[in-house]
N, CA and C atoms as an extended XYZ file, in Angstrom:
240
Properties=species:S:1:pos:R:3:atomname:S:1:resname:S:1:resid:I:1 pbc="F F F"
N        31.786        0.006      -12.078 N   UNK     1
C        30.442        0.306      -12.489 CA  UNK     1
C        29.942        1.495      -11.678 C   UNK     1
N        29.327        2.407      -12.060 N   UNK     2
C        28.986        3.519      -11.837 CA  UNK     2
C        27.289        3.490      -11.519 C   UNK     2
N        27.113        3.977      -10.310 N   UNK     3
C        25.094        3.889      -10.252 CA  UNK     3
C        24.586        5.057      -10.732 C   UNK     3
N        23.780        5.456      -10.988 N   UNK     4
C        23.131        7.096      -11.287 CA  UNK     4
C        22.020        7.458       -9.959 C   UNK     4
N        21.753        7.767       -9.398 N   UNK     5
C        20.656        8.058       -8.493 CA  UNK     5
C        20.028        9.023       -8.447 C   UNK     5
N        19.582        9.453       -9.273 N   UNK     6
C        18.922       11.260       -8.964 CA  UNK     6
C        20.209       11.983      -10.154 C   UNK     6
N        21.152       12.889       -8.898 N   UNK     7
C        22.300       13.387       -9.504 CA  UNK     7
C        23.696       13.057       -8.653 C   UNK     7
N        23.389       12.093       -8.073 N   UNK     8
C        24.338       11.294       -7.313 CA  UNK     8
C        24.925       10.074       -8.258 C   UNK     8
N        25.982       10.159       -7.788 N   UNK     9
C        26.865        9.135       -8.509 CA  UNK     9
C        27.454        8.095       -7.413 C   UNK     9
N        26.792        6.957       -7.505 N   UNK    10
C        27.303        5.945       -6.639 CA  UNK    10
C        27.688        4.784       -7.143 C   UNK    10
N        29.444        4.942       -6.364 N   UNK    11
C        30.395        4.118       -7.224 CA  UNK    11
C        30.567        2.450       -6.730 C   UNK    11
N        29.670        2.382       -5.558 N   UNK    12
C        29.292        1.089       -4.551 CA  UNK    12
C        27.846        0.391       -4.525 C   UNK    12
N        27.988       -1.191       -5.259 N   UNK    13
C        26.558       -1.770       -5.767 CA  UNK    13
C        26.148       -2.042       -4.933 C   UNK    13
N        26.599       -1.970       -2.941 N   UNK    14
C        26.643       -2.283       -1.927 CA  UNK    14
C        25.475       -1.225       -1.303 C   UNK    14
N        26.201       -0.188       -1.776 N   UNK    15
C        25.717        0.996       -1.191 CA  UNK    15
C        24.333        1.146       -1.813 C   UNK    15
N        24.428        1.112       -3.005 N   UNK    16
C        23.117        1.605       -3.915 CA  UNK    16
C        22.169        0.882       -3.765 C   UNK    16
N        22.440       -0.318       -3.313 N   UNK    17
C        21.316       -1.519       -2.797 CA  UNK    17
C        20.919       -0.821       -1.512 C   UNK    17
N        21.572       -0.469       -0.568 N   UNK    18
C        21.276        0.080        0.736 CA  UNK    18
C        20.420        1.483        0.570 C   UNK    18
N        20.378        2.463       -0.646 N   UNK    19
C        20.348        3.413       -0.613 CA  UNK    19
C        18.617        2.984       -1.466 C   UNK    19
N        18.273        1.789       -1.508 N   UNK    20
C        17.213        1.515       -2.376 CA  UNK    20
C        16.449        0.642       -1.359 C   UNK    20
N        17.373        0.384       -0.516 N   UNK    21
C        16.065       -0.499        0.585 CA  UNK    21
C        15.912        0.470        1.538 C   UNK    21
N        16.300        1.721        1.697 N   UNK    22
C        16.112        2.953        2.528 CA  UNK    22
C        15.170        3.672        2.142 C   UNK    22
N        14.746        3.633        0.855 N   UNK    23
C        13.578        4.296        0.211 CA  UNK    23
C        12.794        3.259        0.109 C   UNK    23
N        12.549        1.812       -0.176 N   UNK    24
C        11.603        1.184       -0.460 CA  UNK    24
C        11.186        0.809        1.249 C   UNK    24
N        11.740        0.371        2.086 N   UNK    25
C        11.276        1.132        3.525 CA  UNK    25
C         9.890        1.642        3.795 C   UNK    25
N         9.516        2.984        3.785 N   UNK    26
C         8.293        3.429        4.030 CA  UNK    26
C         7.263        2.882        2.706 C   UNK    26
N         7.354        2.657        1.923 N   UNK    27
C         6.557        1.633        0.602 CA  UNK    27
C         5.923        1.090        0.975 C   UNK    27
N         7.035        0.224        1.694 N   UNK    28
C         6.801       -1.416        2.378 CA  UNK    28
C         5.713       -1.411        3.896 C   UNK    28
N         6.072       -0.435        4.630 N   UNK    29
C         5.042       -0.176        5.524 CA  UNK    29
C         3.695        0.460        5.195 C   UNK    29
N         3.411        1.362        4.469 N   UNK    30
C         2.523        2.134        4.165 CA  UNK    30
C         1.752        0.683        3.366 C   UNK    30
N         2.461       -0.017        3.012 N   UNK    31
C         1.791       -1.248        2.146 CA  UNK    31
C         0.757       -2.223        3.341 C   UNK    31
N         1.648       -2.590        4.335 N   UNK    32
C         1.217       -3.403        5.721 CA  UNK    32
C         0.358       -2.316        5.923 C   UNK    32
N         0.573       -0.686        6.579 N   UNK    33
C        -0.973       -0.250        6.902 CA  UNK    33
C        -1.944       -0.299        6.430 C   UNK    33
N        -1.930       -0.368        5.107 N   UNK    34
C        -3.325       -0.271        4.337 CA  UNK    34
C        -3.979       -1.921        4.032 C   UNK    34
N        -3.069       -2.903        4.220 N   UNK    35
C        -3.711       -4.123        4.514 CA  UNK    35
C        -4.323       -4.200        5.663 C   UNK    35
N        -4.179       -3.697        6.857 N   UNK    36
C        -4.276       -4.320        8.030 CA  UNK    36
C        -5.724       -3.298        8.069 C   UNK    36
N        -6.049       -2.157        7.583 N   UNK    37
C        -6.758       -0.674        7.713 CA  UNK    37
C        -8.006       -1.612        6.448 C   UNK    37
N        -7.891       -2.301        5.688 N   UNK    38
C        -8.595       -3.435        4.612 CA  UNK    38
C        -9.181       -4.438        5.074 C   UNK    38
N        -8.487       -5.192        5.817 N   UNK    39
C        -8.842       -6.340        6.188 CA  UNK    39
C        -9.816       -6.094        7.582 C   UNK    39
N        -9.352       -4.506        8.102 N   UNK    40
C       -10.359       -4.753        9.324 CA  UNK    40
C       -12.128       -3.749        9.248 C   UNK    40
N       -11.382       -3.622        7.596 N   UNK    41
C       -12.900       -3.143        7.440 CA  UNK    41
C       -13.997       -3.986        6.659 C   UNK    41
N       -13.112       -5.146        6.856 N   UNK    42
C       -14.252       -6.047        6.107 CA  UNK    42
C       -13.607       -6.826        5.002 C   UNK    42
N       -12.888       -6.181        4.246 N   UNK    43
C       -12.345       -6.544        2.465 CA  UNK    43
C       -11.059       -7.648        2.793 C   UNK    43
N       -11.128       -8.140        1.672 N   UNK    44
C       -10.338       -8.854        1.265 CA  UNK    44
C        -8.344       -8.228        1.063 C   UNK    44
N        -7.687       -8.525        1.653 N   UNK    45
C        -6.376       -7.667        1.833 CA  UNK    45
C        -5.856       -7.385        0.783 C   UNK    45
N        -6.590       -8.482       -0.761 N   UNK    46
C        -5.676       -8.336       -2.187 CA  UNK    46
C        -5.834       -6.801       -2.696 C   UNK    46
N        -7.167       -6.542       -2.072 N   UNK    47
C        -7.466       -4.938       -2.460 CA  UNK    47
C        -6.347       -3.836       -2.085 C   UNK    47
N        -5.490       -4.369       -1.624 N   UNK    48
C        -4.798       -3.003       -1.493 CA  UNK    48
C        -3.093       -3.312       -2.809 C   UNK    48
N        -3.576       -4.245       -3.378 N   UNK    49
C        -2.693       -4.103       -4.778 CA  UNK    49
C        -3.232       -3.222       -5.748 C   UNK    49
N        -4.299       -2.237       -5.302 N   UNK    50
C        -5.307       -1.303       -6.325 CA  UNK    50
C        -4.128        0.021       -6.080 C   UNK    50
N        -3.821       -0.058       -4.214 N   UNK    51
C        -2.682        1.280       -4.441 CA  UNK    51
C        -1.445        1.366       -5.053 C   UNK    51
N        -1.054        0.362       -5.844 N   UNK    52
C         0.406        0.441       -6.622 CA  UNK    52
C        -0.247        0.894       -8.026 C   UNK    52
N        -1.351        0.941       -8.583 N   UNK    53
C        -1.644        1.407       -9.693 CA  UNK    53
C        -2.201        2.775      -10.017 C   UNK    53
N        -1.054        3.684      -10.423 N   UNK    54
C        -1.560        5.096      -10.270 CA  UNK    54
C        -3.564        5.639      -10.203 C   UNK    54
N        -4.041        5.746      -11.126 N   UNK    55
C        -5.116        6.491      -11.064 CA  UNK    55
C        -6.385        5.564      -10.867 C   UNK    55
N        -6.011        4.311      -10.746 N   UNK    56
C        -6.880        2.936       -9.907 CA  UNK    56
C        -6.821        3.623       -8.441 C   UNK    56
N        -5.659        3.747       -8.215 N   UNK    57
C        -6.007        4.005       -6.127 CA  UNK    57
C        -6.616        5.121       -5.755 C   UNK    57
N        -6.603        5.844       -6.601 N   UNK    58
C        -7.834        7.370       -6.807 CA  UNK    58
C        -9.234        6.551       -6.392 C   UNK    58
N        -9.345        5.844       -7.853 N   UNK    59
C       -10.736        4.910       -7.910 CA  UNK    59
C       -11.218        4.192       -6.982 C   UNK    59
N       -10.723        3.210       -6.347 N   UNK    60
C       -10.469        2.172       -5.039 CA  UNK    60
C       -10.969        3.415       -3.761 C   UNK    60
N        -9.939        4.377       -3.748 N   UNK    61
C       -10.356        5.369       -2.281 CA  UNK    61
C       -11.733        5.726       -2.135 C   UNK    61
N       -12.231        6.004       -3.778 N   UNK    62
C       -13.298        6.890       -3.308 CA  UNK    62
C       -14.243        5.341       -3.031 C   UNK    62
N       -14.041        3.984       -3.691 N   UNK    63
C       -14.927        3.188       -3.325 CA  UNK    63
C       -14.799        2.928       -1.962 C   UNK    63
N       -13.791        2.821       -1.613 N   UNK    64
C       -13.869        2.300        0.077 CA  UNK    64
C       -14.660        3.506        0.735 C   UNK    64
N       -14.517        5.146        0.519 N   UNK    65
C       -14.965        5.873        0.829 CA  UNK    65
C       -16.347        5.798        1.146 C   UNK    65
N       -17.006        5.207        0.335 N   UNK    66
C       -18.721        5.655        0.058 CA  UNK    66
C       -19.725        3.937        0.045 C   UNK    66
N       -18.790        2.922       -0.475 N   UNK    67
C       -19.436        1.710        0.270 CA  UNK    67
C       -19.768        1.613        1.365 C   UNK    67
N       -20.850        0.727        1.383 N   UNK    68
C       -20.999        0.125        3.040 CA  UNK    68
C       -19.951       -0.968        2.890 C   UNK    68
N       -19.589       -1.208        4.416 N   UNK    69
C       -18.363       -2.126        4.957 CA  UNK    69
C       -19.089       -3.068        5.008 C   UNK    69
N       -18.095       -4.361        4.741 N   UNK    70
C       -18.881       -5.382        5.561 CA  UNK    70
C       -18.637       -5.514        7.060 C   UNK    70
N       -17.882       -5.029        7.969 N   UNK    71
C       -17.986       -5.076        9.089 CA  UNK    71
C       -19.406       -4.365        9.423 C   UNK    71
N       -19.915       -3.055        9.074 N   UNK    72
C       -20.589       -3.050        9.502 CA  UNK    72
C       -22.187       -3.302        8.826 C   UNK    72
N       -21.957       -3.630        7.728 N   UNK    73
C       -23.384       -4.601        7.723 CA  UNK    73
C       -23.608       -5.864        8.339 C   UNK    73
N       -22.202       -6.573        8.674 N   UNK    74
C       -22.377       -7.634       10.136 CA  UNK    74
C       -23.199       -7.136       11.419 C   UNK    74
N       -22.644       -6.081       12.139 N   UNK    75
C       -23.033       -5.346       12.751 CA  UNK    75
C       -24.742       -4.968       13.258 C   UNK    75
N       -25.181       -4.777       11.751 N   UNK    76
C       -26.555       -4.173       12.076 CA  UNK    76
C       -27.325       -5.893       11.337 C   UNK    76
N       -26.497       -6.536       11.101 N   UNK    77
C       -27.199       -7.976       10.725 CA  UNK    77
C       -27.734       -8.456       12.373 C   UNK    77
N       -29.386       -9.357       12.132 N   UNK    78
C       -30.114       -9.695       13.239 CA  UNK    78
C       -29.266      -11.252       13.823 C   UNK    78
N       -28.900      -11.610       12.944 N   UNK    79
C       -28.741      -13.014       12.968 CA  UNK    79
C       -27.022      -12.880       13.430 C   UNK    79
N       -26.542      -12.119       13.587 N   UNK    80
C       -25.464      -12.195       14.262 CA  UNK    80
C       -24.552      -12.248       15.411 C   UNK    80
């Protein structure tokens, strides 16, 4: 069995698995930063399933952008 990769030809299902968890790699982290960068601004962590959807995570940025946080409406809350 033959893999296709780009214009690479990889003749090892071993390899091509390796050559796919080498790229899904930074995915996978950039995924954990933006939970952890979510959750400590207040939101709920499911929000960052908005960045796997192309022109949603456009949408999502500019909201996190220009909302108030709830961290910091805790913050300036009296009762806190």
């Amino acid at each position: 069995m033959v893999w296709y990769f780009a214009d690479y030809h990889i003749n090892s299902p071993i390899l091509a698995l390796a050559l796919l968890a080498l790229c899904a790699l930074p995915v996978l982290l950039s995924i954990v930063a933006v939970v952890r960068i979510v959750q400590r601004a207040g939101f709920s962590g499911w929000w960052t399933l908005l960045i796997l959807v192309p022109v949603v995570n456009l949408a999502a940025l500019w909201y996190f952008a220009f909302v108030e946080w709830p961290v910091t409406r805790q913050k300036r809350s009296p009762w806190s």
